[in-house]
N, C-alpha and C positions, 0 to 999 in steps of 0.2 A: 259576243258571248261572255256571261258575266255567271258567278256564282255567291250565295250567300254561304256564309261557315260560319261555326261557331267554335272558340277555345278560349278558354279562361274564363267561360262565363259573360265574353260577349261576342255580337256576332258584327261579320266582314264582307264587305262586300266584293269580290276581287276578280280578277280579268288575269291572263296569260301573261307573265312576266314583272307583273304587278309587284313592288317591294312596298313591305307594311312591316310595323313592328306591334307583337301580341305580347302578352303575359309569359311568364319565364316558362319553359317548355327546359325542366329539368331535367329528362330523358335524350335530350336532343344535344348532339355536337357539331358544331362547324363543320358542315360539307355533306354531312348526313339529309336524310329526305324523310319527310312523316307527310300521312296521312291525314288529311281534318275532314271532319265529318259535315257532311253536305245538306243545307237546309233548303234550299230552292236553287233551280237552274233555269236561264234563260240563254235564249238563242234566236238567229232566225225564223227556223222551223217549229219551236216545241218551249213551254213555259212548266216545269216539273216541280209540284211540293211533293211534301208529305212524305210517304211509305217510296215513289217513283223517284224522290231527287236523293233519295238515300243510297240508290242505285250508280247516282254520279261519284269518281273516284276525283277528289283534287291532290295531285300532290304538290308540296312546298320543298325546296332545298332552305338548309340552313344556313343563312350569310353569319349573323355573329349571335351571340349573345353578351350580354352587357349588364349595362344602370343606367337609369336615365340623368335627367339634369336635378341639380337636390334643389328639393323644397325647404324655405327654410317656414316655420310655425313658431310663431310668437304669440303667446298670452299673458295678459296680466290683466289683473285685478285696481280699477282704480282707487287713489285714495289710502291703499292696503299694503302696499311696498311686497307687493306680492307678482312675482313677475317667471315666466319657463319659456327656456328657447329650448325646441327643437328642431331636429335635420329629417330628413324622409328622401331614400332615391329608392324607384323604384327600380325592380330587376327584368329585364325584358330578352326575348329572342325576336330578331329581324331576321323574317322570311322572302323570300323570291317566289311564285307558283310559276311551277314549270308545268302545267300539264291538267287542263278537264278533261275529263273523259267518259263518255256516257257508256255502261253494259248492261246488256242485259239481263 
């Protein structure tokens, strides 16, 4: 049994107990549970898009939120003594899904 979701703009594909890390879920504290909204549901019995898989409930517990590893960005200009270091981490929440559940 597996489910497609989507948050932050992109989407997951994810299974019972599955640990993933998404986009920063600024709402969300450690230990707390949200809801992500459901794009397709597959299973033994029944394969649900659309208007029916929005009916599937996934919830996630919240393991941590964080940063990721820093990217460093260098450019320069050859020739031109023209040279910019940058840094970039990005902010992420790591999720756990405890729980699909289909209602009617």
């Amino acid at each position: 049994m597996y489910a497609v979701v989507e948050t932050g703009g992109k989407q997951y594909k994810v299974a019972v107990d599955q640990k993933f890390s998404v986009e920063l879920l600024p709402e969300a504290e450690a230990g707390s549970t949200v809801n992500l909204p459901c794009l397709m549901f597959s299973d033994d019995k029944q394969t649900l898009i659309g208007a029916d898989a929005a009916k599937v409930s996934v919830k996630a517990k919240v393991l941590e939120s964080g940063r990721g590893k820093k990217l460093n960005i260098f450019t320069y200009k050859a020739k031109k003594n023209v040279r910019k270091r940058q840094g970039h981490r990005q902010p992420y929440t790591c999720l756990q899904i405890t729980g699909i559940t289909v209602g009617k």
